[in-house]
N, C-alpha and C positions, 0 to 999 in steps of 0.2 A: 104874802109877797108874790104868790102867783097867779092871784086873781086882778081884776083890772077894777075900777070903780064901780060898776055894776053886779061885781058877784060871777064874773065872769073868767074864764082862765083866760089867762093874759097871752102875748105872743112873748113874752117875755117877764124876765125873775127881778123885781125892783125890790135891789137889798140896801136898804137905807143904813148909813154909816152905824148906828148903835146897835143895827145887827152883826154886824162883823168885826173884825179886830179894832182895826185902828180908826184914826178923828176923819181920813180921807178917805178911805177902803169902800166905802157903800158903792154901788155901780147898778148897770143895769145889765142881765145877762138876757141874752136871748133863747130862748127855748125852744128844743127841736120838736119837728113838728109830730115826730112819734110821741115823743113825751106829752106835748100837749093832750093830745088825742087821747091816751094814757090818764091823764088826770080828770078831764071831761068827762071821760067813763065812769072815774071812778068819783068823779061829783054827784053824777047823776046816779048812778048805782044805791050810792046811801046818801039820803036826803039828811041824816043828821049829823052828816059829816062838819065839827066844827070849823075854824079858821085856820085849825091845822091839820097836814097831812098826815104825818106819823106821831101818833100819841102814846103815856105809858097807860098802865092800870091802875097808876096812883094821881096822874096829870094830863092835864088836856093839852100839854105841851113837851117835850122831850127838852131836858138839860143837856149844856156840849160832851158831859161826862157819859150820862146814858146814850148818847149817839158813840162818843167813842165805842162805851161797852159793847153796844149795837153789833158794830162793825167788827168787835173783836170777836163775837162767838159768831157772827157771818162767815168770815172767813177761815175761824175755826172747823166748821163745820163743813167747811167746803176742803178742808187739809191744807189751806193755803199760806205754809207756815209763813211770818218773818212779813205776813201782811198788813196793816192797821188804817185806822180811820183815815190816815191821811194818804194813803196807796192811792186810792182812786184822782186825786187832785193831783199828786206828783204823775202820773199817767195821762189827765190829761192834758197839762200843760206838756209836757213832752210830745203827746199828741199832734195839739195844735202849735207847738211849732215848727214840726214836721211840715206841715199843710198849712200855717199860712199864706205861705207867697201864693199858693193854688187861689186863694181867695183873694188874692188882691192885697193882701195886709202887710202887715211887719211883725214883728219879732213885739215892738212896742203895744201893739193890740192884743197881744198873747199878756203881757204884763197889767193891761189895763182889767182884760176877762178875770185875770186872777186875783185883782183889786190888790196889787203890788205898786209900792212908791216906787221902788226902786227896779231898775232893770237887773242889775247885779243878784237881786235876790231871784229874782223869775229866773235867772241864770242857772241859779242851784238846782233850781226843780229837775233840769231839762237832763235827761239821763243820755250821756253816750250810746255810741252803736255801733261795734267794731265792723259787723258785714257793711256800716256806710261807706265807713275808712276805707274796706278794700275797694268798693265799689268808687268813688270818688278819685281815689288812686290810677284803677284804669282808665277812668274816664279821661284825665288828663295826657 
C-alpha cells in the first residue's frame, strides 16, 4: 500500500476499502516526506524485505490484534500508562484539526484522512483544550 506500480515508495498510502473498516473507508493518504525517505532507506537496506513492513516470527504479515499487542507493550514500555493502539489516531486527528485551516482545508478533509463517513464521529476523535478556551476567550 505504500509502494507505487513499479516497486517504488509511493508519495502516498493507497488503502483500498478491504483494508480498512468499512464498504467506503478505503482513501488515499499522503505520506510525509520524512516518512517516505524513512521507508526507501529501509527498502533499500534489506533487499528481502517482503510486501510488508512490519512482520511477525510466525507471519509475513501482522494481524489488527498483534498490531494492537504491538502497541500495547510499546507504550508499556515507554510507562505511558492509559495508552493503546488507537492513541496515536485519536492524536492525530486532533492534530490535524488544529492545523487545517493553515493548510487551506476543512474540518471535512480531516474526516475524509481519517476514512470517517460521518463528520459527527471525526468529531469524537477531536480532544478538547482548556488553555484554547482561555486563549480564544481573550482574544475576543
Amino acid at each position: 500500500m505504500v509502494c507505487d506500480g513499479e516497486g517504488y515508495i509511493s508519495d502516498c498510502i493507497n488503502l483500498p476499502n478491504n483494508a480498512s473498516k468499512g464498504k467506503y473507508s478505503g482513501r488515499i493518504i499522503p505520506i510525509h516526506k520524512d516518512l517516505k525517505k524513512l521507508l526507501t532507506n529501509l527498502k533499500q537496506e534489506n533487499t528481502s524485505l517482503s510486501s510488508y513492513i512490519i512482520t511477525t516470527e510466525r507471519d509475513k504479515k501482522m494481524s489488527a490484534q498483534a498490531i494492537v499487542n504491538f502497541f500495547y507493550l510499546l507504550y508499556k514500555g515507554l510507562n505511558m500508562d492509559g495508552c493503546s493502539s488507537h492513541s496515536g489516531r485519536r492524536t492525530f486527528i486532533t492534530q490535524a484539526a488544529k492545523m487545517i485551516s493553515q493548510a487551506g482545508g476543512t474540518i471535512n478533509d480531516v474526516r475524509q484522512l481519517a476514512g470517517h463517513s460521518s463528520l459527527a464521529t471525526t468529531q469524537r476523535y477531536i480532544e478538547y483544550n482548556t488553555e484554547a478556551h482561555k486563549k480564544i476567550i481573550e482574544m475576543i
